[in-house]
C-alpha positions as a Markdown table, in Angstrom:
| # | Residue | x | y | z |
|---|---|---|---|---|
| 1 | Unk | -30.4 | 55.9 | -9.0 |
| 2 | Unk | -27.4 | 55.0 | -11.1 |
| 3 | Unk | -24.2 | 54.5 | -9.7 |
| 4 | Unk | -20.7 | 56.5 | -10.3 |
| 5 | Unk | -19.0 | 53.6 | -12.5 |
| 6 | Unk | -22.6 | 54.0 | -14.7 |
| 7 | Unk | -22.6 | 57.9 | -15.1 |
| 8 | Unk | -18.4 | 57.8 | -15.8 |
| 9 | Unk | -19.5 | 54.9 | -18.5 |
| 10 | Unk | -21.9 | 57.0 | -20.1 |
| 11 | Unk | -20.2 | 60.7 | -20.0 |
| 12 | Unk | -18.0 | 60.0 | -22.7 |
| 13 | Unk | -19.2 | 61.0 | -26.6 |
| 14 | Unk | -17.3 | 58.0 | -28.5 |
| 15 | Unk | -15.4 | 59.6 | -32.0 |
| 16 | Unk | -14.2 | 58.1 | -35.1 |
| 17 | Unk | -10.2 | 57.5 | -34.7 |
| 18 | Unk | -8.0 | 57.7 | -38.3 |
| 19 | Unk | -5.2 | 55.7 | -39.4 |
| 20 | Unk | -2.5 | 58.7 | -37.9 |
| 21 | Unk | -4.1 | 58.1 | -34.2 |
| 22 | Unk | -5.0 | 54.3 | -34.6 |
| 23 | Unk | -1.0 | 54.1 | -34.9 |
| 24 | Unk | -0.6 | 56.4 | -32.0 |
| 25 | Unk | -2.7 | 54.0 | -29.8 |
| 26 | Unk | -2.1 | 50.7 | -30.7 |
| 27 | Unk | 1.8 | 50.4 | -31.9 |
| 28 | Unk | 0.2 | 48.3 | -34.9 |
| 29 | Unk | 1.4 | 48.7 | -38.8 |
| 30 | Unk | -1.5 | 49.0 | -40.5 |
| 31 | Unk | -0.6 | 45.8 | -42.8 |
| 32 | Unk | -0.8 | 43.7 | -38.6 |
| 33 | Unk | -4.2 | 45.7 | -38.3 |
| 34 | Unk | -5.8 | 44.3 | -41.5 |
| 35 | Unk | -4.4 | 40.6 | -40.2 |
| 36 | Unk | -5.9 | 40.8 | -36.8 |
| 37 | Unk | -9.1 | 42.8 | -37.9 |
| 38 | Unk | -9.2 | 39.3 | -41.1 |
| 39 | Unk | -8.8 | 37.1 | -38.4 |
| 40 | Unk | -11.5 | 38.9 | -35.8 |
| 41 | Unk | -8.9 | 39.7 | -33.8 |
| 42 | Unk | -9.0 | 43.7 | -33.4 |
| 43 | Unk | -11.7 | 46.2 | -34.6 |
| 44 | Unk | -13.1 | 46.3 | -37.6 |
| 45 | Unk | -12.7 | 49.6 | -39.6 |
| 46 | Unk | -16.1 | 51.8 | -40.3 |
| 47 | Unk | -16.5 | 52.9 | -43.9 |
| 48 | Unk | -17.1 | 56.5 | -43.5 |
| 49 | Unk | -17.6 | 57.7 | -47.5 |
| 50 | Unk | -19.7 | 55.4 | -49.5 |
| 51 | Unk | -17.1 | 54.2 | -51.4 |
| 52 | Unk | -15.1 | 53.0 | -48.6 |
| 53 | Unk | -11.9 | 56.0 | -49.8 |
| 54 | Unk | -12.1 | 57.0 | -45.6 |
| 55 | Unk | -11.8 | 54.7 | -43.2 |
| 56 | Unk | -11.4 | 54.7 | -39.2 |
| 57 | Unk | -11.9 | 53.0 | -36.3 |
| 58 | Unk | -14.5 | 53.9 | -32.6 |
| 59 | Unk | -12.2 | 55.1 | -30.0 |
| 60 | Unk | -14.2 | 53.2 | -27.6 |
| 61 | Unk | -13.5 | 49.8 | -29.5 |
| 62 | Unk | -9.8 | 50.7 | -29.7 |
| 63 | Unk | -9.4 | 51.8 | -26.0 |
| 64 | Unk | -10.8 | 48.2 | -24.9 |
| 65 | Unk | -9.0 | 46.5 | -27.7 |
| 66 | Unk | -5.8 | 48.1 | -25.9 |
| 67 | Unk | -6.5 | 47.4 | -22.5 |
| 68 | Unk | -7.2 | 43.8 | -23.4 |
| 69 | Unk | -3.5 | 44.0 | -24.6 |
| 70 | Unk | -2.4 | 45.5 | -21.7 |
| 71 | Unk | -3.8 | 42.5 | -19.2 |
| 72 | Unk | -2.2 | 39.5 | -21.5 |
């Protein structure tokens, strides 16, 4: 039988964020995003178009990404 922490983890659909929110969230310009996410220090972007025109980010990788900030 799972537990409540297990069901809470799992009851969440995770979304693609864009560039307007990904500001929202973090506080990061998105020149300091490209440096961190070069140096493997914050999410990497997901193409979503095949020629890479659309970009965003999972909120789920953002959210811990934050939270790891938030702890420091």
């Amino acid at each position: 039988m799972e537990n409540q922490a297990q069901k809470l983890q799992y009851s969440f659909i995770d979304r693609v964020v864009r560039e307007p929110e990904r500001f929202h969230l973090t506080g990061l310009s998105r020149v300091r995003t490209w440096e961190l996410e070069k140096l493997g220090l914050f999410p990497k972007r997901r193409k979503l178009t095949p020629n890479g025109n659309s970009v965003g980010w999972l909120y789920s990788e953002l959210m811990e990404w934050v939270q790891t900030r938030e702890t420091a």
